[in-house]
N, CA and C atoms of all chains as a GROMACS GRO file, in nm:
protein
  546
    1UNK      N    1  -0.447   2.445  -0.012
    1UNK     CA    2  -0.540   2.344   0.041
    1UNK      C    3  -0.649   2.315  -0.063
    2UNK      N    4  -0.651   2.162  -0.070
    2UNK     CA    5  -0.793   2.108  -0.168
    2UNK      C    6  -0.820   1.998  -0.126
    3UNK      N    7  -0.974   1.998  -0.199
    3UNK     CA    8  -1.020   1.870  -0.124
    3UNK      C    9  -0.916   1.767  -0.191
    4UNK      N   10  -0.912   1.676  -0.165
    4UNK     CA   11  -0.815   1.533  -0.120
    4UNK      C   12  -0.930   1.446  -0.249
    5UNK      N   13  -0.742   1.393  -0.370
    5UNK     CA   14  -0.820   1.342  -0.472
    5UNK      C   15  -0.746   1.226  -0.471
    6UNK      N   16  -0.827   1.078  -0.533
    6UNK     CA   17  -0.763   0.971  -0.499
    6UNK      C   18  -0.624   0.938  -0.572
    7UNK      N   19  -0.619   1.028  -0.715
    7UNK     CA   20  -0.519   1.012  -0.836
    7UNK      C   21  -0.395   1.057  -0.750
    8UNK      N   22  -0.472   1.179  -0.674
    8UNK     CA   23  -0.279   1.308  -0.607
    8UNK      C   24  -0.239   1.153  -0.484
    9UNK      N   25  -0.368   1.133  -0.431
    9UNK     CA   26  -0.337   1.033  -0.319
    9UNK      C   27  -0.219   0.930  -0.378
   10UNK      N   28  -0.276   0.856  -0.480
   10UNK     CA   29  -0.202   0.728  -0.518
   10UNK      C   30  -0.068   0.786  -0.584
   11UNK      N   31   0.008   0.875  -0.624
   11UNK     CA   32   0.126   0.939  -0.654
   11UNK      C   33   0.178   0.962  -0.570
   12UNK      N   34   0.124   0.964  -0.431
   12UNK     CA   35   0.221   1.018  -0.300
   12UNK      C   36   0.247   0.901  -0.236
   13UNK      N   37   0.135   0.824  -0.259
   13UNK     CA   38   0.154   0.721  -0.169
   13UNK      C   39   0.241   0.578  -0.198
   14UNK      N   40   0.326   0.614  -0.352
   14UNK     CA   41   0.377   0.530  -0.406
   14UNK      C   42   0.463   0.460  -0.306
   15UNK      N   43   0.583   0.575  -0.248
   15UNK     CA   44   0.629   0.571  -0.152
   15UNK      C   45   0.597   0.445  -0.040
   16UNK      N   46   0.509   0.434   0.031
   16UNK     CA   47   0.416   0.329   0.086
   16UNK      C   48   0.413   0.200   0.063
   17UNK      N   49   0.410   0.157  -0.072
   17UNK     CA   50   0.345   0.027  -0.113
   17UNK      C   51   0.461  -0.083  -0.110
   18UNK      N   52   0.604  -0.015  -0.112
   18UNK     CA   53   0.660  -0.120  -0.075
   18UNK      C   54   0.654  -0.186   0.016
   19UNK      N   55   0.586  -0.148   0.144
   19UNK     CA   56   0.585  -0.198   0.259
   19UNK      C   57   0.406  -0.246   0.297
   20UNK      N   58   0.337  -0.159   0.232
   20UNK     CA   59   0.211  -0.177   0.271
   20UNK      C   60   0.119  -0.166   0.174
   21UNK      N   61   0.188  -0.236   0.030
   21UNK     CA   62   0.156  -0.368  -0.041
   21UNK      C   63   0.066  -0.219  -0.143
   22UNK      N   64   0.054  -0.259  -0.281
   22UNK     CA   65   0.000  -0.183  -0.372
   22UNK      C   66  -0.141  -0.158  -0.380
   23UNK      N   67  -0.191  -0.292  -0.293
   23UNK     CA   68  -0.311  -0.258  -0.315
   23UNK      C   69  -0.357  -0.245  -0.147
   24UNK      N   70  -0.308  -0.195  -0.053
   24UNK     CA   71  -0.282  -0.172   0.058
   24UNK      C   72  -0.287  -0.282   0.186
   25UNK      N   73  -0.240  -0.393   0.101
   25UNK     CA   74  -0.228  -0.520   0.198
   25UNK      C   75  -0.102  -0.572   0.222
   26UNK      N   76  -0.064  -0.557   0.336
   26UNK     CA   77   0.129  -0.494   0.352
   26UNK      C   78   0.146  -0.672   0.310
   27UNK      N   79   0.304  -0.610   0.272
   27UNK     CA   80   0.387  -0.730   0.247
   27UNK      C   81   0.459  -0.821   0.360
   28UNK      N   82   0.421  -0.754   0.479
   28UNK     CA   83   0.472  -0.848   0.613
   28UNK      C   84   0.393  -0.830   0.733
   29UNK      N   85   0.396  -0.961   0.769
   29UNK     CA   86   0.324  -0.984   0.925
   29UNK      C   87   0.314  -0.835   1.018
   30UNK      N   88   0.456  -0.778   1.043
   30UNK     CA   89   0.490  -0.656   1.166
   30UNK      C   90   0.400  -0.487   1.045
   31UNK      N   91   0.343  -0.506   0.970
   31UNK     CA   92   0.324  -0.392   0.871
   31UNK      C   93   0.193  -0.403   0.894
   32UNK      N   94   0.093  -0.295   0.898
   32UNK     CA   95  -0.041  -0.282   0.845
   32UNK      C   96  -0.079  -0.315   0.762
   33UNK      N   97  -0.177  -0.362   0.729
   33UNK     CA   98  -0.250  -0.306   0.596
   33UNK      C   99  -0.345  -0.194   0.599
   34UNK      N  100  -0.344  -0.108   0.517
   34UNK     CA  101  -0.382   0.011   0.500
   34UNK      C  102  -0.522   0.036   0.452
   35UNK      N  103  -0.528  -0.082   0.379
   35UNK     CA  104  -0.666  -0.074   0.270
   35UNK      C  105  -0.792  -0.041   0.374
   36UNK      N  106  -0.852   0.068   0.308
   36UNK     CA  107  -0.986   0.108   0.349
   36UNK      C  108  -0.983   0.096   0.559
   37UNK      N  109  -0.859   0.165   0.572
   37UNK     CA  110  -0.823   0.191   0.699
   37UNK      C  111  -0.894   0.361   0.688
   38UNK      N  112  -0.987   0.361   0.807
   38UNK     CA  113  -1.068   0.525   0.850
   38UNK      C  114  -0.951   0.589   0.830
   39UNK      N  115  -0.973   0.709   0.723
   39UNK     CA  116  -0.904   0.824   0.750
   39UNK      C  117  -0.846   0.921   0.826
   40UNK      N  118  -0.906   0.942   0.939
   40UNK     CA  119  -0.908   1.008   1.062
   40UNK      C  120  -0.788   0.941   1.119
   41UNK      N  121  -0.794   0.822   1.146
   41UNK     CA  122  -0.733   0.703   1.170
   41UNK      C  123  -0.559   0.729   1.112
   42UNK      N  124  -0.581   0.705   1.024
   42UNK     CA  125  -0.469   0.761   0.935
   42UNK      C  126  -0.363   0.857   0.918
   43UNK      N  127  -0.438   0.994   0.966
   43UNK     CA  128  -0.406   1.189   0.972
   43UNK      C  129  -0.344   1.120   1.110
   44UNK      N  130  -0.389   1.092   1.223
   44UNK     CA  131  -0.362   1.100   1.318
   44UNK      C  132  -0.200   0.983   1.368
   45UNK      N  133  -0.204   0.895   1.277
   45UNK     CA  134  -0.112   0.787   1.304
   45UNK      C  135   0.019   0.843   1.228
   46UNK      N  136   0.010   0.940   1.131
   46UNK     CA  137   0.080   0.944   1.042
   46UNK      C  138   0.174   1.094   1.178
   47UNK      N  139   0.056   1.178   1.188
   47UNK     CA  140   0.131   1.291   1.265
   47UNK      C  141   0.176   1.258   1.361
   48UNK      N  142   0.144   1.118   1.480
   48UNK     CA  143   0.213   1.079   1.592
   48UNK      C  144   0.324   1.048   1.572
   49UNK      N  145   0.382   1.004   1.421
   49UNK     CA  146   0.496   0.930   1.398
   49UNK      C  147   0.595   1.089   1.426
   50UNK      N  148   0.556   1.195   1.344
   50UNK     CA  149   0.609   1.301   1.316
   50UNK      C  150   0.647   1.340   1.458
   51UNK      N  151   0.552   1.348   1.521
   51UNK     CA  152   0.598   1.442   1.680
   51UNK      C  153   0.678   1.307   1.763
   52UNK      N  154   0.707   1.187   1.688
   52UNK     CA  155   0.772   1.131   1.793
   52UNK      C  156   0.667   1.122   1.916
   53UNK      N  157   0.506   1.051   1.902
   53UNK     CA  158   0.438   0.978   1.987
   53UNK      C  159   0.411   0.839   1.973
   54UNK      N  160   0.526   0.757   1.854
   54UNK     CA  161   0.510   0.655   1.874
   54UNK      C  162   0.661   0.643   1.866
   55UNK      N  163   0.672   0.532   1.931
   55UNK     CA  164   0.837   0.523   1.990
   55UNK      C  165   0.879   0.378   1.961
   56UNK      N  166   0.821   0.243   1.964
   56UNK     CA  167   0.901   0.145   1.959
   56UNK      C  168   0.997   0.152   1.819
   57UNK      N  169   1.005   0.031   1.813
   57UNK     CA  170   1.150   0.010   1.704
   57UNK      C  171   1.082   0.031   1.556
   58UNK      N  172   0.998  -0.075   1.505
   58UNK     CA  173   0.966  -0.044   1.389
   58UNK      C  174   0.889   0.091   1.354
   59UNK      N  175   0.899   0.155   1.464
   59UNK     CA  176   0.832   0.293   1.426
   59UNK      C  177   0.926   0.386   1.393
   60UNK      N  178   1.012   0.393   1.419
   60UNK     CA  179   1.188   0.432   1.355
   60UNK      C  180   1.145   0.471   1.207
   61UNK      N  181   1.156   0.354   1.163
   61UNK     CA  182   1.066   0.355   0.999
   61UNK      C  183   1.007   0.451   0.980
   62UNK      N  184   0.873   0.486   1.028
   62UNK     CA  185   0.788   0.552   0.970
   62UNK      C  186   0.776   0.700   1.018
   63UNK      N  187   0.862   0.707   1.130
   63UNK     CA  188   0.902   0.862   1.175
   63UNK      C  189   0.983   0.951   1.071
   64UNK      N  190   1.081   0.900   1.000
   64UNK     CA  191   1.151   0.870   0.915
   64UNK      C  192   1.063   0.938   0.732
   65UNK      N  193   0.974   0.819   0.713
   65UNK     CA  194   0.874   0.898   0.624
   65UNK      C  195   0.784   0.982   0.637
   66UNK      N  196   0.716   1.000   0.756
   66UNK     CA  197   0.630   1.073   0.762
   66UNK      C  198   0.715   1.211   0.818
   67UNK      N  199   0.857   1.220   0.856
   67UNK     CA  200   0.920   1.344   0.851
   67UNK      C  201   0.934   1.405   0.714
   68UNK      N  202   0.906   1.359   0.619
   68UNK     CA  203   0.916   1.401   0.486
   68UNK      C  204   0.804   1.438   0.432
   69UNK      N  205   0.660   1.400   0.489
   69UNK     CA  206   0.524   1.491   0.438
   69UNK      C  207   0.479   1.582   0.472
   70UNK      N  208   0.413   1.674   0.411
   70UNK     CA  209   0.326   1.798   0.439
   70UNK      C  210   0.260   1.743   0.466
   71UNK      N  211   0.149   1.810   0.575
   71UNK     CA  212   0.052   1.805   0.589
   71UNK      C  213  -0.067   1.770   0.512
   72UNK      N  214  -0.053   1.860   0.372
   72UNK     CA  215  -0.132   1.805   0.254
   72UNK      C  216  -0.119   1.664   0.227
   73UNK      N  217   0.027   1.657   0.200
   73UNK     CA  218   0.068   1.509   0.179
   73UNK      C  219  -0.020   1.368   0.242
   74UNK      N  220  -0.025   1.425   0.385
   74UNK     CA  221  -0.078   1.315   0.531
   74UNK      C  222  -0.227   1.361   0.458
   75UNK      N  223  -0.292   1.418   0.464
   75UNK     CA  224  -0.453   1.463   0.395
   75UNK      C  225  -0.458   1.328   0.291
   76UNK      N  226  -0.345   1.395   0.160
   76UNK     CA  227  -0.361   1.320   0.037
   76UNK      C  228  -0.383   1.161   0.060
   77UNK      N  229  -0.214   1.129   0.108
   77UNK     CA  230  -0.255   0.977   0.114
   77UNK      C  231  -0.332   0.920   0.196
   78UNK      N  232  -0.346   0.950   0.335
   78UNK     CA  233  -0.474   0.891   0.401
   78UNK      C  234  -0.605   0.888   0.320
   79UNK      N  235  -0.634   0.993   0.257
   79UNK     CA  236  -0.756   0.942   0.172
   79UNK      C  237  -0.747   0.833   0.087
   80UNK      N  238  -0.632   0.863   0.001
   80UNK     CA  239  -0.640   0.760  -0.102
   80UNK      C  240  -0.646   0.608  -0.028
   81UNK      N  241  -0.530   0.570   0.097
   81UNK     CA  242  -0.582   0.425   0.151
   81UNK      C  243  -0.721   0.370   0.208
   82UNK      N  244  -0.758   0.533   0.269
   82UNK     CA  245  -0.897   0.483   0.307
   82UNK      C  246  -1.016   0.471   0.222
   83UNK      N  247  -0.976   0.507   0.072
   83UNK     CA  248  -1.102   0.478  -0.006
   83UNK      C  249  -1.079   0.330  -0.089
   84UNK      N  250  -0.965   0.346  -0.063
   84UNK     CA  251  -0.892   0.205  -0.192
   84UNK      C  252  -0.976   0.090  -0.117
   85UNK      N  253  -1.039   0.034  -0.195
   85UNK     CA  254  -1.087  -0.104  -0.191
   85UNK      C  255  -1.252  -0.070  -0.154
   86UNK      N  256  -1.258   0.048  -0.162
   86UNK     CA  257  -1.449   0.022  -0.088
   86UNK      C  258  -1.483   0.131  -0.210
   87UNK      N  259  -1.642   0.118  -0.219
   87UNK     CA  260  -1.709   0.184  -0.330
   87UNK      C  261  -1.675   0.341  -0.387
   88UNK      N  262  -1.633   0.371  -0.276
   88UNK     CA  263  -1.562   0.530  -0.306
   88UNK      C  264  -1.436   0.576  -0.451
   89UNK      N  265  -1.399   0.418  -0.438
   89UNK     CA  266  -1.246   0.447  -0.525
   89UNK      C  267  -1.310   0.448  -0.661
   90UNK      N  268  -1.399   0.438  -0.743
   90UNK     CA  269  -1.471   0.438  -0.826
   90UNK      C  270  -1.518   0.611  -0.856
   91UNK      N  271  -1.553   0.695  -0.778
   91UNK     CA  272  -1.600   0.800  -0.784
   91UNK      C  273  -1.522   0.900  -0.862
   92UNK      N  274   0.000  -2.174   2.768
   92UNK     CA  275   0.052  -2.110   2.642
   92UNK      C  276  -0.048  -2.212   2.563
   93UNK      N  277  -0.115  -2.163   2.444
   93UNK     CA  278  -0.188  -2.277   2.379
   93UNK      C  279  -0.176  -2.231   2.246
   94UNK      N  280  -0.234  -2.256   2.166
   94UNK     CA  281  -0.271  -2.195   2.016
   94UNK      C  282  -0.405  -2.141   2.041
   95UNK      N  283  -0.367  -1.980   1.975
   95UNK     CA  284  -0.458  -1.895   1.951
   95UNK      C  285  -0.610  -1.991   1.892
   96UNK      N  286  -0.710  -1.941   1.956
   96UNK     CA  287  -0.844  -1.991   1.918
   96UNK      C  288  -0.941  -1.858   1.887
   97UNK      N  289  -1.031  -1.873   1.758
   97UNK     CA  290  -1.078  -1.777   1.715
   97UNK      C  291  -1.195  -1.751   1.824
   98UNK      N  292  -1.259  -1.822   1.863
   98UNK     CA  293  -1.363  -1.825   1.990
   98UNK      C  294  -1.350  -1.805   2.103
   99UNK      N  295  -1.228  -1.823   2.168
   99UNK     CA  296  -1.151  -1.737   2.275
   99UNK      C  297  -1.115  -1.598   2.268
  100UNK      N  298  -1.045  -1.595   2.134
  100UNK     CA  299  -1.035  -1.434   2.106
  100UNK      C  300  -1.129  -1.331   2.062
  101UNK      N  301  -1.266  -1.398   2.052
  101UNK     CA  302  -1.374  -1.315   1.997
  101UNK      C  303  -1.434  -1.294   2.152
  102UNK      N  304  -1.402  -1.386   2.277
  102UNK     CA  305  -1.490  -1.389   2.413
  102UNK      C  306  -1.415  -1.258   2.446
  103UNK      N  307  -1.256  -1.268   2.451
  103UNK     CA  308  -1.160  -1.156   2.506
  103UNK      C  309  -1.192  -1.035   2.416
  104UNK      N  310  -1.237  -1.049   2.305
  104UNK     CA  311  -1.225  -0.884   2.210
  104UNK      C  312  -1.357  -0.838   2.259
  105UNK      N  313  -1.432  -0.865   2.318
  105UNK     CA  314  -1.603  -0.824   2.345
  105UNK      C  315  -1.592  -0.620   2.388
  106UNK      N  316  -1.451  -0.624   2.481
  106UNK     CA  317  -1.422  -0.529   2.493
  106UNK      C  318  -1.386  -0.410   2.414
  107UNK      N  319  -1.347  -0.445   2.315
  107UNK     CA  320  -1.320  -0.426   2.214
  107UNK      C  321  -1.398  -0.297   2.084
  108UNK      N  322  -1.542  -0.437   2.087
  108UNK     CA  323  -1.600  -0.401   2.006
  108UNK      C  324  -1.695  -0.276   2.045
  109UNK      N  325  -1.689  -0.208   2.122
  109UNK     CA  326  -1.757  -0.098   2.163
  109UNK      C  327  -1.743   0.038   2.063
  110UNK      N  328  -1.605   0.026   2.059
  110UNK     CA  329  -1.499   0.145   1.960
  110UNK      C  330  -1.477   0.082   1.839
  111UNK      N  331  -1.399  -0.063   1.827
  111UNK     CA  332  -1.361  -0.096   1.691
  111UNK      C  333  -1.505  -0.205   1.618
  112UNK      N  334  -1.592  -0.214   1.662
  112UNK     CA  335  -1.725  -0.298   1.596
  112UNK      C  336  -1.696  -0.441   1.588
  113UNK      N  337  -1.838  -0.463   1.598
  113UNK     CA  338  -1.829  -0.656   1.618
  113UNK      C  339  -1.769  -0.699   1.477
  114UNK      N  340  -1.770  -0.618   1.393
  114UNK     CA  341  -1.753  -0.679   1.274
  114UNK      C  342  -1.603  -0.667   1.190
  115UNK      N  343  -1.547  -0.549   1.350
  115UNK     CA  344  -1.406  -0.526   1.324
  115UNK      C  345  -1.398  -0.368   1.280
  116UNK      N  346  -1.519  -0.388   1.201
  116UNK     CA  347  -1.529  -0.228   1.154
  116UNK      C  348  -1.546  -0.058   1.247
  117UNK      N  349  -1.478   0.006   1.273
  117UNK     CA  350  -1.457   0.094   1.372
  117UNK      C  351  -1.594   0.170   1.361
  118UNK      N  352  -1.639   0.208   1.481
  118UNK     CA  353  -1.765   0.292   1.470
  118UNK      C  354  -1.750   0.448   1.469
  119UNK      N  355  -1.652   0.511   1.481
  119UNK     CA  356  -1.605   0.669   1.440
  119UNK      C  357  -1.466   0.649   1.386
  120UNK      N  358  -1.443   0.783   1.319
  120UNK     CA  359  -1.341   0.793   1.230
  120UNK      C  360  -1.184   0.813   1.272
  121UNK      N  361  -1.202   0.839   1.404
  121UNK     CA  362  -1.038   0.812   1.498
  121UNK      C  363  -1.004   0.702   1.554
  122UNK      N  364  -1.101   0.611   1.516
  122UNK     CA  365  -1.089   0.452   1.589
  122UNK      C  366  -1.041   0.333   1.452
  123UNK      N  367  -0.941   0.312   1.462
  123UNK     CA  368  -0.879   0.216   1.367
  123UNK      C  369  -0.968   0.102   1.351
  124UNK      N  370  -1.041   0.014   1.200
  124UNK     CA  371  -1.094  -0.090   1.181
  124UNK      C  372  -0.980  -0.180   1.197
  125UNK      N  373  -1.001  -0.290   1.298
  125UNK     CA  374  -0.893  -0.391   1.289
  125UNK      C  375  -0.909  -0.531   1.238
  126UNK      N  376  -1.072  -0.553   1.150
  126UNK     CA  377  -1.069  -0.648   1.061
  126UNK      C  378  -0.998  -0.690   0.969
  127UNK      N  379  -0.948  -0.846   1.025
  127UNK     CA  380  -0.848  -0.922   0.877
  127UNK      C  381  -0.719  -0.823   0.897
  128UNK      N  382  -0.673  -0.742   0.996
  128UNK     CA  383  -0.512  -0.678   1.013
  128UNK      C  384  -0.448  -0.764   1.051
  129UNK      N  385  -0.330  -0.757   1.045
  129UNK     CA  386  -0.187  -0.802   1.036
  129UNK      C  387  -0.154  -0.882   1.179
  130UNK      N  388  -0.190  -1.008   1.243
  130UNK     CA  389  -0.156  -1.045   1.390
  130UNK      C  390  -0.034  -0.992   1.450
  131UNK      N  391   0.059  -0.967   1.385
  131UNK     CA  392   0.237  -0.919   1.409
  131UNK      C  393   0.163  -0.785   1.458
  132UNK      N  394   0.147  -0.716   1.357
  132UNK     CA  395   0.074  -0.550   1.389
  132UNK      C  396   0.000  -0.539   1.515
  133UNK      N  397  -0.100  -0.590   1.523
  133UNK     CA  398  -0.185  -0.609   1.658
  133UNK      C  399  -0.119  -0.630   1.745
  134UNK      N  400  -0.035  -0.732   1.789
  134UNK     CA  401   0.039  -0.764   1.881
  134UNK      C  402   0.120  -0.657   1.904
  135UNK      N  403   0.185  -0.592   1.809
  135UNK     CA  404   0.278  -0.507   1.864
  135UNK      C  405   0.198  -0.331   1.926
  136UNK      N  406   0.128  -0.326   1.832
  136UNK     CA  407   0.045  -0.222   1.858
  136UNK      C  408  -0.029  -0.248   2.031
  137UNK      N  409  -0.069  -0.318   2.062
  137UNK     CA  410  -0.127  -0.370   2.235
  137UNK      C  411   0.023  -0.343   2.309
  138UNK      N  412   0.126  -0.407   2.279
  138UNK     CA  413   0.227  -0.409   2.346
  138UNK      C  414   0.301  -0.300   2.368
  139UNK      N  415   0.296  -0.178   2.265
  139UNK     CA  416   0.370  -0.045   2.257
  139UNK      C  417   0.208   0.040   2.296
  140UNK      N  418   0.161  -0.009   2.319
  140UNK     CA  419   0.054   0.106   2.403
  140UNK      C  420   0.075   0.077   2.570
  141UNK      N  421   0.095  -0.047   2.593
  141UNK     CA  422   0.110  -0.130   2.740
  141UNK      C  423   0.254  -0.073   2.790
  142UNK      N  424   0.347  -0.012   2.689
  142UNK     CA  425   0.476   0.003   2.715
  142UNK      C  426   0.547   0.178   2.714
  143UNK      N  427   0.350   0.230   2.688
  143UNK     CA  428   0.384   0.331   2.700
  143UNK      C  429   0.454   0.439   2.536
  144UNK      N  430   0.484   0.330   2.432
  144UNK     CA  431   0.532   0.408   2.314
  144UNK      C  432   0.420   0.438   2.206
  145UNK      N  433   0.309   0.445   2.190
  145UNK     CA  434   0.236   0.564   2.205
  145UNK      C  435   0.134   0.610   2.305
  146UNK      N  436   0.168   0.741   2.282
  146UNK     CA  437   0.156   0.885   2.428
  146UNK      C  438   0.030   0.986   2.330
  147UNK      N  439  -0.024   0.970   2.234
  147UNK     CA  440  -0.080   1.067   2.190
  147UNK      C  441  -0.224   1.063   2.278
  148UNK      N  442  -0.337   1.140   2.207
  148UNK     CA  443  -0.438   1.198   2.339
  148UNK      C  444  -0.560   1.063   2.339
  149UNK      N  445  -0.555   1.004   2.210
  149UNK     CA  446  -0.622   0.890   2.235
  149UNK      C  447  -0.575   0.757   2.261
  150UNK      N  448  -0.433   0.736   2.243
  150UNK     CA  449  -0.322   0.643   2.298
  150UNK      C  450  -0.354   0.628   2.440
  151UNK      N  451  -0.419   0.755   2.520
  151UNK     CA  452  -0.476   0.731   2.670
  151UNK      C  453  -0.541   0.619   2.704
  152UNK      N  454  -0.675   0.634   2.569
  152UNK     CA  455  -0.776   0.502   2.614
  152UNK      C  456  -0.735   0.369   2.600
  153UNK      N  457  -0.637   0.365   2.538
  153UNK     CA  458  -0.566   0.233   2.472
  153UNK      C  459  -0.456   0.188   2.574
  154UNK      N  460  -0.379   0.261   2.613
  154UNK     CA  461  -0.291   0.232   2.710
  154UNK      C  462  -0.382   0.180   2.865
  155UNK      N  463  -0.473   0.181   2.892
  155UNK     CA  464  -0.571   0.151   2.982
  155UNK      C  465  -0.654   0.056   2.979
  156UNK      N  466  -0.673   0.008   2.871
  156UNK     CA  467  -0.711  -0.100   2.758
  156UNK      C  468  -0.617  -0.231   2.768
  157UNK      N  469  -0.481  -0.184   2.706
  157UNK     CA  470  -0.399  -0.276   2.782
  157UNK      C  471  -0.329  -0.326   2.868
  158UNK      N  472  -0.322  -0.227   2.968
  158UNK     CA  473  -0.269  -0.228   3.124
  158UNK      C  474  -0.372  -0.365   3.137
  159UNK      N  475  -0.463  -0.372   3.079
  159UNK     CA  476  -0.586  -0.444   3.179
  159UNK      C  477  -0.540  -0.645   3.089
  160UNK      N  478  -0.428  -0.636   2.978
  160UNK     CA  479  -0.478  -0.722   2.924
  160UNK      C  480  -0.312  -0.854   2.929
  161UNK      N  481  -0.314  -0.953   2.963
  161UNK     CA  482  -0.207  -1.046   2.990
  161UNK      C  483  -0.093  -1.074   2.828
  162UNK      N  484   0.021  -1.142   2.832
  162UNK     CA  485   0.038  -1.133   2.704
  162UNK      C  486  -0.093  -1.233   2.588
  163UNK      N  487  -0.103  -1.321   2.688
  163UNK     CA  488  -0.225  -1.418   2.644
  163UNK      C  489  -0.318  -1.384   2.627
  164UNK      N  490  -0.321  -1.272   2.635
  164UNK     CA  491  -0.490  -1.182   2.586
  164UNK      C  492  -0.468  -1.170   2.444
  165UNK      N  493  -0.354  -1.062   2.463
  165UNK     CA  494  -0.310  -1.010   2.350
  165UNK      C  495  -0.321  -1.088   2.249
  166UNK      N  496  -0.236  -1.194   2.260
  166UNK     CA  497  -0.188  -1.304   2.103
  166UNK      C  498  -0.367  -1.351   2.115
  167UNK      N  499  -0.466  -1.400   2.150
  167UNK     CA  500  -0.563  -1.433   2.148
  167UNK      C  501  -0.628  -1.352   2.134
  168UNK      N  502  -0.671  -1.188   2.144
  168UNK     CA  503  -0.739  -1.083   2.109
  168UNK      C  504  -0.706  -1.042   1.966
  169UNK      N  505  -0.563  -1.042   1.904
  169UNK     CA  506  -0.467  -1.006   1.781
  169UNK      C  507  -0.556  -1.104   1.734
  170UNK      N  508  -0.501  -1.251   1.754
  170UNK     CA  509  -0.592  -1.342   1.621
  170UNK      C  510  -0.715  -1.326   1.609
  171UNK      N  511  -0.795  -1.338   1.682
  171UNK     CA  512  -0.939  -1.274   1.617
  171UNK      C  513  -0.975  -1.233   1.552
  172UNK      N  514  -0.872  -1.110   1.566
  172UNK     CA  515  -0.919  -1.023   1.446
  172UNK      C  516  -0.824  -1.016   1.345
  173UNK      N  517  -0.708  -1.061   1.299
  173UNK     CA  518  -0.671  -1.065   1.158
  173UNK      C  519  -0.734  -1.184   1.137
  174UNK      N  520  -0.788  -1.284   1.189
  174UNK     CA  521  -0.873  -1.369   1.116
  174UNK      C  522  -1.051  -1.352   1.100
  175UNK      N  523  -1.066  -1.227   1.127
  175UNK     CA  524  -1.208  -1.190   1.156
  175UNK      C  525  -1.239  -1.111   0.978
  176UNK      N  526  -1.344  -1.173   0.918
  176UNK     CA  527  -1.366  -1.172   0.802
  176UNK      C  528  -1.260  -1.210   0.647
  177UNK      N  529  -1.152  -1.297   0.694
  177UNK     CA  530  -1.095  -1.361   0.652
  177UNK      C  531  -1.127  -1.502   0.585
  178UNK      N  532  -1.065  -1.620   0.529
  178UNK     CA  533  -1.108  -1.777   0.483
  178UNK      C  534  -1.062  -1.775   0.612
  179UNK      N  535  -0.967  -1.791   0.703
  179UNK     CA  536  -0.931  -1.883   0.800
  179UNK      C  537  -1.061  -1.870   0.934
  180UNK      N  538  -1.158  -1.733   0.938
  180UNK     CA  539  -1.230  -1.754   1.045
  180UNK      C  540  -1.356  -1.890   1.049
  181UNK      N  541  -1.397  -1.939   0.931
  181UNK     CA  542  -1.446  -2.035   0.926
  181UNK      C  543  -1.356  -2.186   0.926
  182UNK      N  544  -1.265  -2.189   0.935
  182UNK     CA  545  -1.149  -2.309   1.014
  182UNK      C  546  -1.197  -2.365   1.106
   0.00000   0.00000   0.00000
């Protein structure tokens, strides 16, 4: 465990950007955008996918990736989207 | 059935803004900012809380949220806010 850095963030989160755009502004209508989405926000959406608490169709998808992160992982990239685009990503 | 109006959907989001902010911006860190998001996203996100596919512990307040809301809320609550700090909210 470490604190959560934006560089480890953006290497994990490569994964991601095809769908929810590089600079975290998804590439389609049914997709989020991620950018400078609360973190908390994030940990929590990412682990519902995992336990199977979100269920419709396009969530298929992301049960799917987020069965493939650690925990660290869900830490890492949630930070990195939630700092990308606001004064933090600079730090 | 009409076309979404940004002034209708800002009367219907009033509810809204208690948790996610007048400005879209969420006021704690488990509450998703839904400024300038994805209308597809929104919509579906209201509709899979109304439908019961997410069940997690704050999915409670949300599923109660939209029990309360018509599909015509929805598509008129959704635009608001992906056009809320956007070019198109001054249209």
């Amino acid at each position: 465990d470490y604190e959560p850095s934006f560089e480890i963030g953006k290497q994990k989160a490569k994964v991601c950007m095809t769908c929810h755009g590089e600079d975290g502004i998804s590439t389609l209508d049914p997709y989020p955008n991620l950018r400078g989405q609360k973190v908390g926000y994030l940990i929590s959406s990412l682990k519902d996918y995992k336990s199977r608490q979100r269920t419709s169709g396009l969530a298929i998808l992301m049960q799917q990736q987020a069965d493939a992160l650690s925990e660290q992982d869900i830490k890492d990239i949630a930070y990195y989207f939630s700092v990308l685009g606001t004064k933090k990503e600079g730090e």
